[in-house]
OpenMM code with the backbone's topology and positions (N, CA, C; nanometers):
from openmm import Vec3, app, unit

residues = "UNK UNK UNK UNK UNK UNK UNK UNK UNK UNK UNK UNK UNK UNK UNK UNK UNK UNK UNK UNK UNK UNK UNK UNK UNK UNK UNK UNK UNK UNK UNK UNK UNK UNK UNK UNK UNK UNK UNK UNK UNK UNK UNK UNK UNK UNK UNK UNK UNK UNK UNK UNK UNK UNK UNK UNK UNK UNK UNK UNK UNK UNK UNK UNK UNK UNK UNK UNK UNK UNK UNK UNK UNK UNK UNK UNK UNK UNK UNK UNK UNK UNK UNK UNK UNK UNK UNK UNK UNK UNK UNK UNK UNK UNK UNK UNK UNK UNK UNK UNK UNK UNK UNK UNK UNK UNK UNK UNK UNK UNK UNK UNK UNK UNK UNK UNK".split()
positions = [
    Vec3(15.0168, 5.1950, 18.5287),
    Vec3(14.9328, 5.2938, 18.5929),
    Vec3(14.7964, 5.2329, 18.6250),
    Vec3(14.7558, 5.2720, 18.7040),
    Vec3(14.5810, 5.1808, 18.7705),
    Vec3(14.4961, 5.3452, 18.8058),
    Vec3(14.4516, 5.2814, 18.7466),
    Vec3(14.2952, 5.4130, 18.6957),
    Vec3(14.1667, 5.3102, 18.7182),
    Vec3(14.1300, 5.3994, 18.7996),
    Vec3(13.9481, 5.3402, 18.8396),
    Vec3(13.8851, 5.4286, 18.7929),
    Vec3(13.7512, 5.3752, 18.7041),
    Vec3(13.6638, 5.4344, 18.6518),
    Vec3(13.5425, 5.4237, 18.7054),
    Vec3(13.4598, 5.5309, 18.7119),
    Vec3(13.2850, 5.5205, 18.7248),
    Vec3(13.2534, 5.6867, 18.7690),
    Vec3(13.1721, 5.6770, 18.8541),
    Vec3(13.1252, 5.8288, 18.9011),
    Vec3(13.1450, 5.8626, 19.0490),
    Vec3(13.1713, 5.9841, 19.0836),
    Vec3(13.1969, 6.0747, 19.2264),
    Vec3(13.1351, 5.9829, 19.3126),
    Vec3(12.9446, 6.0036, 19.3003),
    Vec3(12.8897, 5.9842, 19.3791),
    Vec3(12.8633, 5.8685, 19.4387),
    Vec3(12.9004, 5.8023, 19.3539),
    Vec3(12.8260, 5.5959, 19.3519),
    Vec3(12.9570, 5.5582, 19.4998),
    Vec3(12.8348, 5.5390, 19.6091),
    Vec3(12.8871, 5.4391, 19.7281),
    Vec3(13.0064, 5.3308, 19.7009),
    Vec3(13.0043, 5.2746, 19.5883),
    Vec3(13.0894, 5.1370, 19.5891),
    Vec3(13.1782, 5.1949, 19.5732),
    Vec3(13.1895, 5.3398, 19.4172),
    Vec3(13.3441, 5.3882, 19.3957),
    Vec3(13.3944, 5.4362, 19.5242),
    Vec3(13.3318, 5.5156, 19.6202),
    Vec3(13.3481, 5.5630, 19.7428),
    Vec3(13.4160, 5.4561, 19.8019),
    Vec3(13.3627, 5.3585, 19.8152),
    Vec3(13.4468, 5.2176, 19.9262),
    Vec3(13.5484, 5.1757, 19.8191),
    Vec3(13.5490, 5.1700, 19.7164),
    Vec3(13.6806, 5.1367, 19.5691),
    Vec3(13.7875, 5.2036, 19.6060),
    Vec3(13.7875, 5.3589, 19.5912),
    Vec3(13.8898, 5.4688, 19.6404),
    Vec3(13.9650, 5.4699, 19.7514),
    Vec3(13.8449, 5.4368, 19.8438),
    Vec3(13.9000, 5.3951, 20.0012),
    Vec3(14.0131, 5.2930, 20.0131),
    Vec3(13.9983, 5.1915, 19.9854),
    Vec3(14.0685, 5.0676, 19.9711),
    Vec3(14.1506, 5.1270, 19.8835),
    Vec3(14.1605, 5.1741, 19.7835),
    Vec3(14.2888, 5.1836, 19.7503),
    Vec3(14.3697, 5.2763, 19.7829),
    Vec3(14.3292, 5.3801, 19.8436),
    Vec3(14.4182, 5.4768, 19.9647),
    Vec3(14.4869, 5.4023, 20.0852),
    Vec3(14.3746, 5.3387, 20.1172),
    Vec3(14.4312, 5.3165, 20.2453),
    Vec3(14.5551, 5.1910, 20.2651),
    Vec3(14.5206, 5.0825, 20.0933),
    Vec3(14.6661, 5.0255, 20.0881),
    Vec3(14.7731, 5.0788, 20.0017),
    Vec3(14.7185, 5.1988, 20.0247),
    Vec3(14.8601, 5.2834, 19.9235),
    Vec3(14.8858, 5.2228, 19.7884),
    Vec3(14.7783, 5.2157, 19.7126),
    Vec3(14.8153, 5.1762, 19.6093),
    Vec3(14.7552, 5.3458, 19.5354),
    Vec3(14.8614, 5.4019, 19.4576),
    Vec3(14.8464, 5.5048, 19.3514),
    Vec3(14.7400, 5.4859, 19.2532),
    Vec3(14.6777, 5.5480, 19.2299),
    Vec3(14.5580, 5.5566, 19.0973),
    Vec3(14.4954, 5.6583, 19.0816),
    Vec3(14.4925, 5.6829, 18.9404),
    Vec3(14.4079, 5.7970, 18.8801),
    Vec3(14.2188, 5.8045, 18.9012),
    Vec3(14.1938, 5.8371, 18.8975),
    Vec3(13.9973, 5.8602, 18.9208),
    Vec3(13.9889, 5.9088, 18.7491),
    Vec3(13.8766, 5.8229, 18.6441),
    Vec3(13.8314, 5.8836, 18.5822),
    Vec3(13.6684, 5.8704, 18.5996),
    Vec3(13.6314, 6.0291, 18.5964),
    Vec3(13.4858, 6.0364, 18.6163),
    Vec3(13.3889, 6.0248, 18.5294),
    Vec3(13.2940, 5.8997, 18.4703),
    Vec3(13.2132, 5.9539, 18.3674),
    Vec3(13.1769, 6.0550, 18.3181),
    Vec3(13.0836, 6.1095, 18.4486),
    Vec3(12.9998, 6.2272, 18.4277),
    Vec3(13.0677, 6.3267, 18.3655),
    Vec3(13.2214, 6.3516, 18.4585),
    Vec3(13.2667, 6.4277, 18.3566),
    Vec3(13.3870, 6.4505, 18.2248),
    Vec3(13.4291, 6.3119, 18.2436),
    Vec3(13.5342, 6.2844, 18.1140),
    Vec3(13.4369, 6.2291, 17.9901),
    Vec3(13.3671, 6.1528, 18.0586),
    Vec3(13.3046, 6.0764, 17.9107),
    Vec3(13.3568, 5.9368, 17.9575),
    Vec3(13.3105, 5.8570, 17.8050),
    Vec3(13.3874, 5.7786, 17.7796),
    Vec3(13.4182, 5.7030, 17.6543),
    Vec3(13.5025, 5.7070, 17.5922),
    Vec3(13.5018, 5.6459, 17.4135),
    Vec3(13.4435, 5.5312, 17.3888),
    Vec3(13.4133, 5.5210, 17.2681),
    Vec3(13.3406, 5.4171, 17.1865),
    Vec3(13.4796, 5.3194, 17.1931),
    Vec3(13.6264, 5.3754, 17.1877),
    Vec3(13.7325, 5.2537, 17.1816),
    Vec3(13.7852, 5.1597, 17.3208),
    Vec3(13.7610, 5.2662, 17.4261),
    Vec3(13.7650, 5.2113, 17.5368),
    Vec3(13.6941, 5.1139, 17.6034),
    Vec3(13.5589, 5.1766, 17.5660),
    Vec3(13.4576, 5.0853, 17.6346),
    Vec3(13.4260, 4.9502, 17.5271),
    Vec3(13.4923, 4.9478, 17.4058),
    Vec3(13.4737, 4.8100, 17.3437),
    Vec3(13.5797, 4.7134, 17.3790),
    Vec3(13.6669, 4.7787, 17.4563),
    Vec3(13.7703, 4.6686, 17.5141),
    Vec3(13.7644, 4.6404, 17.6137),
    Vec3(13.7507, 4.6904, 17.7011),
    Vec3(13.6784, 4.6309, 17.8115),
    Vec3(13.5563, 4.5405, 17.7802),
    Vec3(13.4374, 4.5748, 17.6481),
    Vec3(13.3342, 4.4326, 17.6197),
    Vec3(13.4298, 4.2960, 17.5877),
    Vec3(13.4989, 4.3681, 17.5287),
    Vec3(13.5524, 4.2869, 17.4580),
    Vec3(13.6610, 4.1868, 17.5747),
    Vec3(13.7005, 4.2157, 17.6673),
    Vec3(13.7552, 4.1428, 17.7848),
    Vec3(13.6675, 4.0957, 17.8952),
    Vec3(13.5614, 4.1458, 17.8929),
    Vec3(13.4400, 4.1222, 17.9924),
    Vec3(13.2667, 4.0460, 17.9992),
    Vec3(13.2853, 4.0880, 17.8746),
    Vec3(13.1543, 4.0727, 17.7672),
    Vec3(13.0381, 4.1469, 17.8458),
    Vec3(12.9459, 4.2195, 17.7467),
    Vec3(12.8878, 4.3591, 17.7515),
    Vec3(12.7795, 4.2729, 17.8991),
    Vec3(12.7308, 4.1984, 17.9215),
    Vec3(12.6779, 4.1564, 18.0170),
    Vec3(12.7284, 4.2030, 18.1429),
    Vec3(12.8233, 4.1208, 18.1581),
    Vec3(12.9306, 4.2205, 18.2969),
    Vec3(12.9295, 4.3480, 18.2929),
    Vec3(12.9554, 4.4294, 18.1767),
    Vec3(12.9748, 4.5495, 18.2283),
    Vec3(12.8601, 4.6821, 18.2162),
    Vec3(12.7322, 4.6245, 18.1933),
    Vec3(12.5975, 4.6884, 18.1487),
    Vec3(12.5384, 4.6726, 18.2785),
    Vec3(12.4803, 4.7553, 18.3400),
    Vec3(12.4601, 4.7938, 18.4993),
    Vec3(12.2877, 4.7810, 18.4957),
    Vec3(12.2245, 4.6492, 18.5338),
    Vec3(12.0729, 4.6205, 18.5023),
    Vec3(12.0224, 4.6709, 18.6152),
    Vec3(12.0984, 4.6672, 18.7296),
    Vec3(12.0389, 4.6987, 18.8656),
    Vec3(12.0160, 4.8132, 18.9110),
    Vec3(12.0772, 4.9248, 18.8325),
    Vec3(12.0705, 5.0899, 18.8681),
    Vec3(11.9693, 5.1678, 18.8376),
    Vec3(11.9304, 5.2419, 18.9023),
    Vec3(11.8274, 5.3438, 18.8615),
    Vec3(11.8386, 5.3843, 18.6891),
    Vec3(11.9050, 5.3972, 18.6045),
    Vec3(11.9285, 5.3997, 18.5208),
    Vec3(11.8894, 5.3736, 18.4362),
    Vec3(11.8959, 5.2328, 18.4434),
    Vec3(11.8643, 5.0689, 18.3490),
    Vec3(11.7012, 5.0802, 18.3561),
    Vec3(11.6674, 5.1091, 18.5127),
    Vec3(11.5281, 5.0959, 18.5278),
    Vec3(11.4094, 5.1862, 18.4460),
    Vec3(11.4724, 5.3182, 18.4270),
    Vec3(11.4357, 5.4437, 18.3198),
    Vec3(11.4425, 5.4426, 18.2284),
    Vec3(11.5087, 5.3093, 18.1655),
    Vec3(11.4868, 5.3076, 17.9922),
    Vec3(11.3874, 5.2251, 17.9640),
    Vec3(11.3304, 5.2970, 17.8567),
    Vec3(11.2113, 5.2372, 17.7523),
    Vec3(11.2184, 5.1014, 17.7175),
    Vec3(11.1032, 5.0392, 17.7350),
    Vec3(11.1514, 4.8776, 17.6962),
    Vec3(11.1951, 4.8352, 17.5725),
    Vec3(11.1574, 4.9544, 17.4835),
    Vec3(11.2390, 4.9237, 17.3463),
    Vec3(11.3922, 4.9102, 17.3369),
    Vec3(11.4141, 5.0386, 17.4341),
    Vec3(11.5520, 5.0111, 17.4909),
    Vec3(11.6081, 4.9082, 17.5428),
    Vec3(11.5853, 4.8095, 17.6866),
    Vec3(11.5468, 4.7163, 17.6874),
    Vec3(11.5837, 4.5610, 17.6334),
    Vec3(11.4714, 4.5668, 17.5400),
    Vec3(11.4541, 4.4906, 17.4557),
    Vec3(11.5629, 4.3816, 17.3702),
    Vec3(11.5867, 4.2804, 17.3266),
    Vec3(11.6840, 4.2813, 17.2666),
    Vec3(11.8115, 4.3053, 17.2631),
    Vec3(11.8682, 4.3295, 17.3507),
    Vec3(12.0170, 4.3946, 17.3941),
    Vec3(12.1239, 4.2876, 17.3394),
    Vec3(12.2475, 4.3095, 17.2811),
    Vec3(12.3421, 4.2375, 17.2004),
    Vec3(12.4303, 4.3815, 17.2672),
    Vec3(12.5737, 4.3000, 17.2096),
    Vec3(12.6705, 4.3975, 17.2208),
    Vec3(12.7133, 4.5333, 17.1664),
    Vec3(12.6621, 4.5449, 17.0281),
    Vec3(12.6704, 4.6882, 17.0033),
    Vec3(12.5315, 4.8050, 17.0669),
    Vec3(12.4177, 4.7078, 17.0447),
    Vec3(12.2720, 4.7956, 17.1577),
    Vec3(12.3504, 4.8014, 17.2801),
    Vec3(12.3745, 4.7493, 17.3592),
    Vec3(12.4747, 4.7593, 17.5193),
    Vec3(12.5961, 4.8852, 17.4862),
    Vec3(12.6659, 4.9030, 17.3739),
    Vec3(12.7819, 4.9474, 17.4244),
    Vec3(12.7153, 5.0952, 17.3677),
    Vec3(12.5935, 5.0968, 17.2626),
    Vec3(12.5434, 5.2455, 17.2251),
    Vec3(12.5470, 5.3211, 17.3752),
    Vec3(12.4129, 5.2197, 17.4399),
    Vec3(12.3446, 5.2748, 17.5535),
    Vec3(12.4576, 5.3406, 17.6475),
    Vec3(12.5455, 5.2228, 17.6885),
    Vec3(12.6617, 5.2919, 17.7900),
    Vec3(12.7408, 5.3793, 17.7477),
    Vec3(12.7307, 5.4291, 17.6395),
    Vec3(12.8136, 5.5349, 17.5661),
    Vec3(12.6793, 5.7083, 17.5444),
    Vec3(12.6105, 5.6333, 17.5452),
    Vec3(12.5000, 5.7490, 17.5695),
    Vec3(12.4701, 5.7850, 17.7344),
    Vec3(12.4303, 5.7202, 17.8004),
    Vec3(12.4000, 5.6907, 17.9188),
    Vec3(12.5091, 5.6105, 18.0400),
    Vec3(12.6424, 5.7184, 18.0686),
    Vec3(12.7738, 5.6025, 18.1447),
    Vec3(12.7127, 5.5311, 18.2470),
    Vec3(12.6306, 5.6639, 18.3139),
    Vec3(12.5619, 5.5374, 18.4275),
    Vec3(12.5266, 5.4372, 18.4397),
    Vec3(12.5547, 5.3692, 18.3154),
    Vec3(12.4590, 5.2396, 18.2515),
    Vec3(12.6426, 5.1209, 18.3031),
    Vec3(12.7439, 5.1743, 18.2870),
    Vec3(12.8136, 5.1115, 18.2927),
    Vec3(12.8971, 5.0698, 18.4647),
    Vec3(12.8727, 4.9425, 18.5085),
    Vec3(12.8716, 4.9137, 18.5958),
    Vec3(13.0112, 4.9987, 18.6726),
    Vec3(12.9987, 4.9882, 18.8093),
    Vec3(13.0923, 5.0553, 18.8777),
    Vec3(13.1587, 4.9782, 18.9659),
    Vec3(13.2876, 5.0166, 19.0514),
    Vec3(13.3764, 5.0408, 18.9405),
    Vec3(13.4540, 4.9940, 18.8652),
    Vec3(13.5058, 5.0128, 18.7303),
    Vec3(13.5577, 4.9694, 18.6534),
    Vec3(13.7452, 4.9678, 18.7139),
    Vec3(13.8442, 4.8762, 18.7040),
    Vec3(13.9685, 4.9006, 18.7527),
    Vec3(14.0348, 4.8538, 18.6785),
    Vec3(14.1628, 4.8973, 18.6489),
    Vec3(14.2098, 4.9076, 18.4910),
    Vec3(14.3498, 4.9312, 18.5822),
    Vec3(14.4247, 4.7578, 18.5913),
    Vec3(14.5368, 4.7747, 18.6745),
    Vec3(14.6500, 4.6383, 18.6446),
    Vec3(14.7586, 4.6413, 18.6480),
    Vec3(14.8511, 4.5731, 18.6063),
    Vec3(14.8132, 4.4518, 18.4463),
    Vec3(14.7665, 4.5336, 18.3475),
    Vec3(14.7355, 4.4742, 18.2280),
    Vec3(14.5697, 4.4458, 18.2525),
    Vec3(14.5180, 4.4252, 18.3711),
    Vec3(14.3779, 4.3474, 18.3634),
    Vec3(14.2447, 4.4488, 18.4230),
    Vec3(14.1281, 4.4448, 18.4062),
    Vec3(14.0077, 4.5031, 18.3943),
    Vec3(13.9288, 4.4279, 18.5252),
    Vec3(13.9202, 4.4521, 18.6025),
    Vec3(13.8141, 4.4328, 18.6971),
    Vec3(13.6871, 4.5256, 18.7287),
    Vec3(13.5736, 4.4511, 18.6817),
    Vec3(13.4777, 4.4946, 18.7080),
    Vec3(13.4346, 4.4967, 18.8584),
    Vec3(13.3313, 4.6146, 18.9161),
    Vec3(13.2895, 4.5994, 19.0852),
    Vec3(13.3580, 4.5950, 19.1627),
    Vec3(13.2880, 4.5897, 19.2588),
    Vec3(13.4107, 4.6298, 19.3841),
    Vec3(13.4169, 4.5308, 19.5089),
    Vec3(13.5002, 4.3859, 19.5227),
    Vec3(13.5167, 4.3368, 19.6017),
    Vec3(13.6352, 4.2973, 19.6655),
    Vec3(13.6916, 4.3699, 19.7994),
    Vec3(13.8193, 4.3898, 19.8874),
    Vec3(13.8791, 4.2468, 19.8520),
    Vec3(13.8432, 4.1506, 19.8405),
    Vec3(13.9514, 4.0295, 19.8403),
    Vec3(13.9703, 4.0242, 19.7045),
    Vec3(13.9459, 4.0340, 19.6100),
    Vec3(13.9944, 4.0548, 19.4894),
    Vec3(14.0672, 4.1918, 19.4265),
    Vec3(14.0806, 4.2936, 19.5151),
    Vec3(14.1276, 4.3720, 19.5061),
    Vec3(14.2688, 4.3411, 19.5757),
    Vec3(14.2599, 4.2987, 19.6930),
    Vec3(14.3664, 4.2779, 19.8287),
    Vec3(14.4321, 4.1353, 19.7283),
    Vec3(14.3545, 4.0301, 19.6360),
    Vec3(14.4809, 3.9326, 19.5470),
    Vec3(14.5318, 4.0261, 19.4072),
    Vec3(14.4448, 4.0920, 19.3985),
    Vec3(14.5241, 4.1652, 19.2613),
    Vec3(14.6145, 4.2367, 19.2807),
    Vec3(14.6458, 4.2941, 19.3761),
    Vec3(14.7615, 4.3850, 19.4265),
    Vec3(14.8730, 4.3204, 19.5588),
    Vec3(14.8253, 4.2028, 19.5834),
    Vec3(14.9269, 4.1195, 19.6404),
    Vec3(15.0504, 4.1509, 19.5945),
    Vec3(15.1463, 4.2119, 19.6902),
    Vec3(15.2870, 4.2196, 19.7090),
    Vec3(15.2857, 4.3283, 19.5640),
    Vec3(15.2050, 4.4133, 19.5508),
    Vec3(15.1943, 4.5643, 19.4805),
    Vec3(15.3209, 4.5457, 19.3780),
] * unit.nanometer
topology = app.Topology()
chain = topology.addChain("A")
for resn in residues:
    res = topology.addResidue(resn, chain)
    for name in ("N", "CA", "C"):
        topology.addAtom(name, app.Element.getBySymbol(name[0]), res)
């Protein structure tokens, strides 16, 4: 099963979804905002990605936290924050034939699903 994760509104999931409609590939939508997301999930994905990749520095988000927040970041400070704050966790997440792709780029999408 291939489930893409992140939020409604975010442009990239928008162009993520697209692409995968339009090559007919089946997948579930899970929405942060409104599913959540577990402390077990999101440590496996660190744990396949490492919390760097999947901690979102560039978003309005990142930019609104306190520098204490900030500060110091290691993997369990990273996986609190994105578990408090999903927006924090980069978009979108794709969770498809055993493997985790972070972001959203058509030729790595178009080799991961080569011959579907």
């Amino acid at each position: 099963m291939t489930t893409i994760y992140g939020i409604k509104n975010c442009d990239t999931m928008k162009k993520a979804r697209v692409w995968l409609e339009q090559n007919g590939i089946a997948h579930s939508f899970h929405d942060y905002k409104i599913a959540g997301i577990d402390r077990q999930q999101l440590e496996a994905w660190v744990d396949a990605k490492g919390w760097e990749t999947l901690l979102n520095r560039a978003g309005t988000t990142f930019r609104k936290l306190s520098d204490e927040d900030k500060a110091n970041l290691d993997r369990t400070k990273a996986i609190d924050l994105m578990l408090a704050q999903p927006s924090l966790i980069k978009r979108p997440v794709l969770v498809a034939k055993d493997d985790i792709t972070v972001g959203f780029k058509p030729d790595i999408y178009a080799a991961l699903f080569a011959g579907k």
